[in-house]
VEXSELUM-552581 format. One record per residue (C-alpha): residue in one letter; z, y, x. Coordinates in steps of 0.001 Angstrom, whole numbers, padded with zeros to 6 digits, always signed. Layout:
aZYX...
This chain:
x+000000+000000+000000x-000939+003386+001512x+001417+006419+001938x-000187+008398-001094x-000376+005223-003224x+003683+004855-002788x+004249+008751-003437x+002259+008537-006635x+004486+005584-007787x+007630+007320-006595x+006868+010145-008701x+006243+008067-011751x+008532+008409-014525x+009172+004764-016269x+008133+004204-020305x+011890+002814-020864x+013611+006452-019700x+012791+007896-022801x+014624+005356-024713x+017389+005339-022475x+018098+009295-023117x+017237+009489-026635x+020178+006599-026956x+022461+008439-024757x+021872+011865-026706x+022262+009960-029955x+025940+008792-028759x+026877+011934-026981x+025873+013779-030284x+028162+011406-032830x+031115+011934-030584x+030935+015452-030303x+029715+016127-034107x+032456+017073-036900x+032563+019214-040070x+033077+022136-037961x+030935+021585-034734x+027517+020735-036704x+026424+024337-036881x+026526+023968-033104x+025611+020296-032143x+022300+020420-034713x+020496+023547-032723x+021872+021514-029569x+020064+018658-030578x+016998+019991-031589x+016373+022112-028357x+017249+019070-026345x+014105+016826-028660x+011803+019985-028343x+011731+020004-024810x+011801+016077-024546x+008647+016385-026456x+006902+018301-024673x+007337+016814-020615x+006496+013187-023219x+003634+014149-024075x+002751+015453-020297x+003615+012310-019450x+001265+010710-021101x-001745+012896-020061x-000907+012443-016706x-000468+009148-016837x+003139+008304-016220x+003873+011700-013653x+005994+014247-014644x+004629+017507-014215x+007818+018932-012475x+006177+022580-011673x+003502+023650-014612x+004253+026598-015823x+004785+025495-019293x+007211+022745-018579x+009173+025101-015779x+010110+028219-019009x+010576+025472-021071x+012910+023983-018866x+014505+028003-018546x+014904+028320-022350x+016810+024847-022731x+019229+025208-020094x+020085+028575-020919x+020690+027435-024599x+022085+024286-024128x+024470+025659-021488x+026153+028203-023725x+026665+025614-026833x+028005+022949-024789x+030773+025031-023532x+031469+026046-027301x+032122+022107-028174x+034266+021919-024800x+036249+025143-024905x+036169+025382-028939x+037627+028804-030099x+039961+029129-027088x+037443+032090-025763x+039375+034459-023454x+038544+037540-021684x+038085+034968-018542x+035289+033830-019883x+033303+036420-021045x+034863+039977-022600x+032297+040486-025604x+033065+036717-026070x+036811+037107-026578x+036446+039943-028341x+033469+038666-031063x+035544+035575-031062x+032182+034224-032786x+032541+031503-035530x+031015+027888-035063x+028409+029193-037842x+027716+032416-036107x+026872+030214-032367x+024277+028104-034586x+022401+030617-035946x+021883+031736-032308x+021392+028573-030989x+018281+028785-034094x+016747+031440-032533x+016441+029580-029133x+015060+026137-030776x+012249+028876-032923x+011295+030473-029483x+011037+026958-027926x+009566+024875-030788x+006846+027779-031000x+006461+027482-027468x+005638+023965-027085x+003388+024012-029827x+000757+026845-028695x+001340+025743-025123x+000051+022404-026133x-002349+023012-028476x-004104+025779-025690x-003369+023964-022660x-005564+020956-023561x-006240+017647-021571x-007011+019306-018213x-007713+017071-015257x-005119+015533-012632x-006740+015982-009378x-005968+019159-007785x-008693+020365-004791x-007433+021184-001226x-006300+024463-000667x-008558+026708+001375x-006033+028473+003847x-006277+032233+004579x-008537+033609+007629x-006591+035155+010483x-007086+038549+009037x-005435+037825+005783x-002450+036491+007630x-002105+039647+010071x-002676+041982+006942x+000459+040029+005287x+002634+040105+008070x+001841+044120+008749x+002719+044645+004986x+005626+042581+004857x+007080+044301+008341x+006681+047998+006784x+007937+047128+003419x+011157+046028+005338x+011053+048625+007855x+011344+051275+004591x+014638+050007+004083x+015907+050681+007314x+014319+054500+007225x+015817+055187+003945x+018822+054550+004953x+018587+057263+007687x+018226+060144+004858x+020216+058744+002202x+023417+056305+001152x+022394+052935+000651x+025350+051397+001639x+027350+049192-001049x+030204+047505-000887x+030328+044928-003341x+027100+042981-005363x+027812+045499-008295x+027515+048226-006534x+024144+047390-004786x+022891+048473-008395x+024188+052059-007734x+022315+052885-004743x+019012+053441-006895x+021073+055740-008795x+021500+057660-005948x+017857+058415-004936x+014788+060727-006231x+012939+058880-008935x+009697+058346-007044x+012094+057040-004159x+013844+054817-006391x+010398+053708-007998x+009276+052710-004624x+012227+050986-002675x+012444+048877-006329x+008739+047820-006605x+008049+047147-002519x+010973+045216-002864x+009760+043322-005404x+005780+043065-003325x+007764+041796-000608x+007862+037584-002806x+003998+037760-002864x+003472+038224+000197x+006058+035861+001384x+004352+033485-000648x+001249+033796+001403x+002549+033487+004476x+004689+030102+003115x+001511+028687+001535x-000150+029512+005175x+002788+027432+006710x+002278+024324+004344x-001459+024353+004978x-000608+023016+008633x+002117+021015+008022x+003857+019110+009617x+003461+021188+012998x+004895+024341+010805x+007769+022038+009639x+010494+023388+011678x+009709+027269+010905x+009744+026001+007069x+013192+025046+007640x+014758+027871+009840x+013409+030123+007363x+015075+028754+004242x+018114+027870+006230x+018091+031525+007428x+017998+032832+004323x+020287+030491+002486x+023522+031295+005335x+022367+035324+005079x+023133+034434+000984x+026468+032718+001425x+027604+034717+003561x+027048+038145+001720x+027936+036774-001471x+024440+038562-002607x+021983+038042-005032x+020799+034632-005781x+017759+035156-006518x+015809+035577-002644x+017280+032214-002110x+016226+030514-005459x+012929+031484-005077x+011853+030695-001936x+013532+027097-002445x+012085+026466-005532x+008544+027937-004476x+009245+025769-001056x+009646+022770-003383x+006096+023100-005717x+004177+023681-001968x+005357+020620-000754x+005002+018467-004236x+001050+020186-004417x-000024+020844-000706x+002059+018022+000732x+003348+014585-000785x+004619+014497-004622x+008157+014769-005027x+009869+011436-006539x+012002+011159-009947x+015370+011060-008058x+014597+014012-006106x+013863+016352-008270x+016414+015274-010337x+019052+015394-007770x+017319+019437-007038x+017593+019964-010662x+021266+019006-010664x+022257+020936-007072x+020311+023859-007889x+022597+024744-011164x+025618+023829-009203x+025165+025834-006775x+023780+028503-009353x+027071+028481-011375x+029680+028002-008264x+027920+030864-005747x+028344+032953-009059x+032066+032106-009674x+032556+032702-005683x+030977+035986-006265x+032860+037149-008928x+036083+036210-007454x+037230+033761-010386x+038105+031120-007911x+040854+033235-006264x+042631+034349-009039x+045761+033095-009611x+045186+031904-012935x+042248+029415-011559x+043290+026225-012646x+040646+023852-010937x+036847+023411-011592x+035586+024169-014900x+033151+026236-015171x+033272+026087-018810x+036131+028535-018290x+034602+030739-015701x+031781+033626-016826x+028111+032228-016413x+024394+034151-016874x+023860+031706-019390x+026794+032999-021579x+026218+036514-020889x+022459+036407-021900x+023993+034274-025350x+026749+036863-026117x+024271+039305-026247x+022358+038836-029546x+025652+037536-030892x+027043+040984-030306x+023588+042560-031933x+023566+040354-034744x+027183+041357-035348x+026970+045072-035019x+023908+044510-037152x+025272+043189-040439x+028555+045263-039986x+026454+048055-039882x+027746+050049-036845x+024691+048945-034655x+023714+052819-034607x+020038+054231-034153x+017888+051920-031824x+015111+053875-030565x+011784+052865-031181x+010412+053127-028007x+012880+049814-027620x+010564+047607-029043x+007678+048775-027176x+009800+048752-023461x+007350+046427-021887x+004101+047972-022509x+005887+051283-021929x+006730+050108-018893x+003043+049943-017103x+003312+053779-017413x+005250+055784-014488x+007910+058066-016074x+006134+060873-014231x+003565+060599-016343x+004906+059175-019663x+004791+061501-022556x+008455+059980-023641x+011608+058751-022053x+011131+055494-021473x+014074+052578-022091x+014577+050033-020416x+016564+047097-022748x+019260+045899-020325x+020082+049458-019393x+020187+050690-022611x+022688+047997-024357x+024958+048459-021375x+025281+052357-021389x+025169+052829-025640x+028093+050230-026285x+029611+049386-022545x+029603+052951-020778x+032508+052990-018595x+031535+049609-017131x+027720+050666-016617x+029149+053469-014522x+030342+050906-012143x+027405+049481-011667x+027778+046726-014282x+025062+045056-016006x+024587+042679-019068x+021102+040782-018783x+019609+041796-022077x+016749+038671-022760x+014114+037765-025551x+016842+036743-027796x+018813+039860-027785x+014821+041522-028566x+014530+038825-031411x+017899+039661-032748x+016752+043400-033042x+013152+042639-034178x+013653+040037-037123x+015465+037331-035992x+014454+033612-035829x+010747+035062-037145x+010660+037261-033639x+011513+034586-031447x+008707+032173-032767x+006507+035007-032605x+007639+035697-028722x+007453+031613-027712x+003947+031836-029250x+002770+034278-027312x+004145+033362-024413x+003044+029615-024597x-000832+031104-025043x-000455+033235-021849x+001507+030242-019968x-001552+028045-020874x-004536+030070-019897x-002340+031063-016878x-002019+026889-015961x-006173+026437-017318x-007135+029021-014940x-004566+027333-012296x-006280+024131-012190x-009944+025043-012779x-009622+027495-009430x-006857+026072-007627x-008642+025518-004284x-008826+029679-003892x-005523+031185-001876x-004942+034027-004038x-004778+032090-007561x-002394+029107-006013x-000180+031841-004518x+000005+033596-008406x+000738+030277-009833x+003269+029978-007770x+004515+033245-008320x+004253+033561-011677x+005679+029842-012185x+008832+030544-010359x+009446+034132-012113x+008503+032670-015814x+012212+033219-016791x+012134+036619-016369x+010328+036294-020016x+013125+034577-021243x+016253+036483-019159x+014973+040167-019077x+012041+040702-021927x+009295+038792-023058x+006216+040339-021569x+007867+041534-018425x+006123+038907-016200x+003045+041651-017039x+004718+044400-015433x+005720+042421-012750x+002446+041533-012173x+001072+045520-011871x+003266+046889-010261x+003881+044197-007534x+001684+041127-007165x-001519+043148-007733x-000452+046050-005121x+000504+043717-002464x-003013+041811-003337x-005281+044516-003036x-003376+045928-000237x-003517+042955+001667x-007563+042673+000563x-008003+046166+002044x-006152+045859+005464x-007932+042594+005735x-011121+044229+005676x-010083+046721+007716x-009325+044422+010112x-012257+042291+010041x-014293+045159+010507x-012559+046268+013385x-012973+043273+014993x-016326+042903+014949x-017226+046255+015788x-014863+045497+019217x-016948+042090+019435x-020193+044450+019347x-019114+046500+021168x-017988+044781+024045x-021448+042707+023590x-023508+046029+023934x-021847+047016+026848x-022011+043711+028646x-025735+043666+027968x-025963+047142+029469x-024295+046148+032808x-026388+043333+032996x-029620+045626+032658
């Protein structure tokens, strides 16, 4: 048996799973369903089955594989866990919410009934999701080409762009206060800058993934000789995480984005792997962010539970639970209508916007949390918390919908053109930032994708012309004047 032959079967996902965790959901459901946990255990269930369906019926197109990294199956993956998350640690910690947990939690103290009809407007999003997704995705072929790597050029161009975009950084820091002591107060620094500065140090920040993504996708296309740089880079960057008790995301990324290079460029990944990564990944997720906070120092920590600890998953949940609330007790105030139209009004520069423009997190946070937004405190706002403003259960169908037609045209285009650089790179990029849809809005992938992917694109494009050009004009050059001394 060859080497690819025993990767395939490694990555082959057996017909009996399927009836193994449908039995084991079926008898962790009875024990944890009563009269007064149903509301919570039915929306549980059903967001489980929806995204069961789905990687089933991917299974079957691709005969037996798992398709660990589409697009479609990664936000699907997104939306479950940060659903299923939240409801779990309802039927574990019951009604015994305290300000440990989460503060609007505690002080909602939201019924059984009241978690359900949230955990609805997750399964609507999802279920709407999976539909469209399927339906427009289609039975696309399993073979993906060889990817063409990037001329020399390119990969100077990248590097150049990546070294300046750093370098600003380092120069703003010269002229103004950057400095931060603590993760929440890394969000005050852009407070402290002009707007066009602010605009700038956010959205080169944000270039700087793309074009880290071509020069890791350059790195895979000779491995195994790049093998050791591969490593000292993630290792690098994970130890510079830990040990600043930072943001998580730098890290997550370039793991996960690691993870779908090797599985496409390199040898698939196997069931037990990316299981185990699946498991590690939200462990380490959960305990970096209880580390971070400082939960595990208090002195009323009382072991590992991180049922009991604050979690992204229950902050982005307690949000439309406090909308919905302030909604039908009718003290949700004026929500301006520019709201509803954040995304889209977010491809404009406020310099040139004929409004004030909103952005949702920000505005939830300073209208009914002030005096923590001034300390640089955020609540993630999400697509539910846009639902719960927007029509409910109807506006989160609506929103998976949408979002499973763009998902699929993004994965047909994927596969029909995957052997060009600049389309695998986007899959990749857009793959491992799909739950920004679901965590911060649900078209702000799109915005991501003007003001950051595209720039750093083009300006790659241009300085690799540039280059190119220069080059050959030296190469003529030094052609024409050889000639001449030979005359």
């Amino acid at each position: 048996m060859t080497t690819g032959e025993k990767s395939r079967r490694a990555e082959i996902l057996p017909g009996w799973f399927w009836l193994a965790a449908a039995a084991i959901l079926v008898f962790l459901l009875a024990l944890a369903t009563t009269s007064q946990t149903f509301a919570v255990t039915f929306p549980l269930a059903a967001l489980l089955l929806t995204s069961g369906v789905l990687i089933e019926t991917l299974w079957r197109r691709r005969r037996g594989a798992v398709p660990w990294f589409e697009i479609g199956v990664v936000y699907a993956s997104v939306v479950t866990l940060y659903g299923v998350y939240p409801l779990v640690r309802v039927l574990v910690v019951g009604q015994t919410i305290t300000p440990q947990n989460d503060s609007r939690w505690a002080a909602l103290s939201p019924t059984m009934a009241e978690v359900g009809q949230i955990g609805w407007f997750y399964v609507s999003h999802l279920v709407a999701f999976v539909v469209v997704y399927l339906l427009v995705r289609g039975r696309l072929a399993f073979a993906v080409r060889r990817l063409q790597p990037p001329s020399r050029a390119t990969f100077i161009a990248v590097i150049v762009m990546y070294a300046t975009i750093a370098s600003f950084w380092f120069f703003l820091g010269l002229f103004y206060d950057t400095s931060a002591g603590s993760y929440a107060e890394t969000y005050l620094v852009a407070r402290r800058l002009p707007l066009f500065l602010a605009q700038s140090l956010n959205h080169l920040n944000g270039a700087k993934y793309p074009l880290s993504l071509v020069i890791l996708a350059a790195l895979f296309a000779r491995y195994p000789a790049s093998r050791p740089v591969i490593l000292g880079w993630v290792g690098l960057i994970g130890v510079v995480t830990v040990s600043r008790l930072g943001s998580r995301t730098e890290f997550a990324l370039l793991v996960m984005s690691s993870a779908i290079m090797y599985h496409t460029l390199i040898r698939p990944i196997s069931v037990r792997v990316a299981a185990a990564g699946v498991v590690g990944g939200v462990t380490f997720f959960l305990v970096f962010g209880m580390i971070r906070s400082g939960w595990l120092l208090t002195p009323d920590y009382q072991g590992f539970n991180p049922f009991l600890l604050p979690s992204e998953f229950d902050v982005l949940f307690a949000t439309p639970i406090d909308l919905t609330r302030l909604a039908e007790q009718g003290t949700l105030g004026p929500v301006p209508p520019a709201l509803y139209l954040a995304d889209l009004a977010a491809l404009v520069p406020q310099q040139l916007a004929p409004f004030e423009k909103i952005e949702p997190a920000a505005w939830y946070v300073w209208t009914y949390f002030p005096e923590y937004a001034a300390t640089g405190g955020g609540l993630a706002f999400g697509t539910m918390a846009e639902a719960a403003l927007s029509g409910g259960w109807v506006s989160a169908a609506v929103r998976g919908a949408a979002l499973g037609f763009c998902f699929a045209k993004i994965h047909r285009f994927y596969v029909h053109h995957a052997d060009r650089y600049w389309v695998f790179v986007f899959y990749v990029w857009a793959t491992t930032l799909s739950y920004q849809c679901f965590r911060a809005s649900t078209f702000f992938l799109l915005v991501l994708f003007v003001y950051r992917f595209l720039p750093a694109m083009i300006g790659v494009k241009i300085l690799a012309t540039v280059l190119t050009r220069a080059a050959k004009q030296t190469k003529w050059g030094m052609q024409f004047h050889a000639a001449a001394a030979g005359r």
